[in-house]
N, C-alpha and C positions, 0 to 999 in steps of 0.2 A: 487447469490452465486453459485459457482461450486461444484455440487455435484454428489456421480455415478461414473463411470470407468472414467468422464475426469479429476476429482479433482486428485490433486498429490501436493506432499509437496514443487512442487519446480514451479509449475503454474506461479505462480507471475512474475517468471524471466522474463520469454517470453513478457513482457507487461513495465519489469519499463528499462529506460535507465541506465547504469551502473554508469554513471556518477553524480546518482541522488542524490542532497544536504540535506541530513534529516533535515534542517531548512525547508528546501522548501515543505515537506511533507503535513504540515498545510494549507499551501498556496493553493496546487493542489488540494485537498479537500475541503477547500472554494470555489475553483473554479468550481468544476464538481456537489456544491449542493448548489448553490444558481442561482437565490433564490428561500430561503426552503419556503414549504408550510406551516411550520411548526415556523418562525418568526428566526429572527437572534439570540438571546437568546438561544433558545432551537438546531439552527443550532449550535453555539460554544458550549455551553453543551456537543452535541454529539460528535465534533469534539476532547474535548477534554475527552472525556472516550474513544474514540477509541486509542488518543495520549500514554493512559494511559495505553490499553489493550496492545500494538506495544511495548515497549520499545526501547529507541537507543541504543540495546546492542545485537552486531550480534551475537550472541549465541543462540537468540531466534527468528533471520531473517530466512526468507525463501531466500536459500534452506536448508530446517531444517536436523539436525542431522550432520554438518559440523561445529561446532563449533564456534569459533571467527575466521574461515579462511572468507576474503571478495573479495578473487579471484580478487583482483587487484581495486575493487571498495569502495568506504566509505561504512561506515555503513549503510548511509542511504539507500542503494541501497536492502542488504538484508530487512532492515524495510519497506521499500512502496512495496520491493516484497509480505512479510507477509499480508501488508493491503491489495495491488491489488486481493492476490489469495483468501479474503475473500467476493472478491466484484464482483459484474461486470462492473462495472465503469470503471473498468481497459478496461474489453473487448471490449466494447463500447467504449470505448475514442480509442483504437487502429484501432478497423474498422471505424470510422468514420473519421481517421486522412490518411488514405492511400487514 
């Protein structure tokens, strides 16, 4: 989790592609926690309370406090920015992809 002078409301951007499909959200988070140590059951559990926490409603995407504007991107793009900036999963998948 980003916490401290680097956290900021809008973190997430930095990390998701603009172009990123909110179906595909569940998908990429299958992918970066399995397999859980914790049994597939309780991985989908978790995956879908965070689905639950995220909503697909850019109103509540990061970058927050912007409304329904999606600066040219789908919805989904603010919602995986929302999840990424609560993660590090994001950061780590980014320095490991360069």
């Amino acid at each position: 989790m980003l916490i401290g002078s680097i956290a900021h409301a809008s973190t997430g951007t930095l990390f998701t592609p603009r172009n990123f499909p909110t179906e595909d959200i569940s998908i990429w988070l299958n992918a970066n926690a399995t397999p859980s140590p914790v049994g597939p059951d309780a991985l989908k559990a978790g995956m879908d309370k965070v689905m639950s926490l995220y909503p697909d409603n850019p109103s509540a995407g990061s970058p927050f406090g912007t409304g329904n504007e999606t600066f040219g991107a789908g919805s989904g793009y603010k919602r995986e920015s929302a999840i990424c900036m609560s993660s590090t999963s994001c950061f780590d998948l980014f320095l490991c992809s360069g």
